[in-house]
C-alpha positions in Angstrom: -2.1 -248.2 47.5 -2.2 -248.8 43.7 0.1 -251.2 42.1 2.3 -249.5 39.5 3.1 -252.1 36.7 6.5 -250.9 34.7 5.6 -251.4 30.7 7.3 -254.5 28.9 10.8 -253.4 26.5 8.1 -254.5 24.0 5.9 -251.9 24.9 8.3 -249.1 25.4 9.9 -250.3 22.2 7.2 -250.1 20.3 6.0 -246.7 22.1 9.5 -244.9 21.5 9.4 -242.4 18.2 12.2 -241.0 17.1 12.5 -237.0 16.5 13.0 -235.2 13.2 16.8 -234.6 13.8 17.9 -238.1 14.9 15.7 -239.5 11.7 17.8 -237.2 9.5 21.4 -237.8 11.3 20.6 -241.8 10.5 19.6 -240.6 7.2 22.7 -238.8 6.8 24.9 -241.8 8.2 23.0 -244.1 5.8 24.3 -242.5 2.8 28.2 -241.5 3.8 28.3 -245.3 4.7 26.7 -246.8 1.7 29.3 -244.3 -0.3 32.4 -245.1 1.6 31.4 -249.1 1.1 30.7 -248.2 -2.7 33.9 -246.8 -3.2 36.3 -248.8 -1.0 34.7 -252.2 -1.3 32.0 -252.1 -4.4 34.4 -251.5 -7.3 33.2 -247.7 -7.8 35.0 -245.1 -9.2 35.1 -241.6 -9.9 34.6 -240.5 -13.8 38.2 -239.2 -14.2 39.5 -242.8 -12.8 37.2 -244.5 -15.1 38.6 -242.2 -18.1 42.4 -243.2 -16.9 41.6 -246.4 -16.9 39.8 -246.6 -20.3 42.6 -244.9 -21.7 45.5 -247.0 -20.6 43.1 -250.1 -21.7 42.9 -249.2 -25.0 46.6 -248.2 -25.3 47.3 -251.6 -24.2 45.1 -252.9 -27.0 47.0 -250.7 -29.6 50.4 -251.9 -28.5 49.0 -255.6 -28.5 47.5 -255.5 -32.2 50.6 -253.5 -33.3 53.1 -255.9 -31.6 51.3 -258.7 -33.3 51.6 -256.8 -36.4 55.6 -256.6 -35.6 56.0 -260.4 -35.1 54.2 -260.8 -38.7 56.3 -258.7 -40.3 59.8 -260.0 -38.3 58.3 -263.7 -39.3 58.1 -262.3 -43.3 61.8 -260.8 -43.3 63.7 -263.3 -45.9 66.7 -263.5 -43.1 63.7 -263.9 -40.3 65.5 -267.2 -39.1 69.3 -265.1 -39.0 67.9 -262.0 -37.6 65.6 -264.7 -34.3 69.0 -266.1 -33.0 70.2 -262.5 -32.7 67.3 -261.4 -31.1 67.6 -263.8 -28.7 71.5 -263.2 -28.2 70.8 -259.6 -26.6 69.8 -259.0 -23.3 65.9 -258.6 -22.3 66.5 -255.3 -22.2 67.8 -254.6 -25.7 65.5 -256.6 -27.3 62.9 -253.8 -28.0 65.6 -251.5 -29.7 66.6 -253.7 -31.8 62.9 -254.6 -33.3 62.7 -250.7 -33.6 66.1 -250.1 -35.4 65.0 -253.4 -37.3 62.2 -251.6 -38.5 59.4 -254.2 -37.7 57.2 -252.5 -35.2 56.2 -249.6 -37.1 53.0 -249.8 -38.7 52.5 -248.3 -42.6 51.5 -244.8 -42.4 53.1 -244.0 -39.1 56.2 -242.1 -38.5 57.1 -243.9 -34.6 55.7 -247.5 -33.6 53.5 -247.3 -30.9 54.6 -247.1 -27.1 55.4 -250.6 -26.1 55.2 -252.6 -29.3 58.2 -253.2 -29.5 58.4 -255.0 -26.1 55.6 -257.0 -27.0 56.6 -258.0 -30.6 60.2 -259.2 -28.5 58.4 -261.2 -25.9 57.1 -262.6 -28.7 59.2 -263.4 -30.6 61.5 -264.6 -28.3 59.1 -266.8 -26.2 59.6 -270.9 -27.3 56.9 -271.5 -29.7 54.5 -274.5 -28.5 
C-alpha cells in the first residue's frame, strides 16, 4: 500500500490560482473601497462642492476686507467717539443696521455694502481694543 502524503498549506497556498472573475470582483472591490475611503475619510470632494466652497470662501474674504474698510471709515467720522458708545448701547442684533443706516459699510462705487459687512465692521467695532 502506498503512503499518501497531504501537501503542506504552503504548498497548496502557493499552488492555488485564482480565476479571471474572482481577479476582477477583487479588482472591482479595490476601487469602490479606495473611493468610499477617499470621499468619507480622505478629504475628497466632488467639483460642484469644491465650487460651493470656493465661493462662500471668497465671499467671506469680500465681507472681511469690506468690513475692515467699514471700521476705517466709522474710526474717521469726526463724532466716531459719540456715534462708538451708541453702537455699543444697542443690542448685538441691531448693531449691523445701524453701521448700514450710518452709512459706513458701503464701499465707493457700490450701491449696497456687501452681505455681512456690516456684522463684521460691528464686531469690530464693538470688541475691547487690546
Amino acid at each position: 500500500m502506498a503512503a499518501t502524503t497531504t501537501p503542506s498549506f504552503a504548498q497548496r497556498f502557493e499552488d492555488y490560482r485564482l480565476s479571471k472573475t474572482a481577479v476582477a470582483w477583487i479588482g472591482a472591490a479595490c476601487a469602490v473601497a479606495t473611493i468610499v475611503v477617499g470621499f468619507v475619510w480622505g478629504g475628497w470632494v466632488t467639483g460642484g462642492t469644491a465650487t460651493d466652497m470656493a465661493t462662500k470662501a471668497a465671499a467671506g474674504a469680500n465681507a472681511k476686507l469690506a468690513a475692515d474698510v467699514c471700521a476705517v471709515q466709522f474710526n474717521n467720522d469726526p463724532q466716531a467717539a459719540t456715534q462708538l458708545v451708541a453702537l455699543n448701547k444697542l443690542d448685538s442684533w441691531r448693531r449691523a443696521d445701524f453701521i448700514t443706516q450710518g452709512g459706513w459699510a458701503k464701499i465707493s462705487g457700490m450701491k449696497e455694502p456687501i452681505t455681512g459687512a456690516a456684522d463684521l465692521c460691528a464686531k469690530q467695532l464693538s470688541e475691547p481694543k487690546l
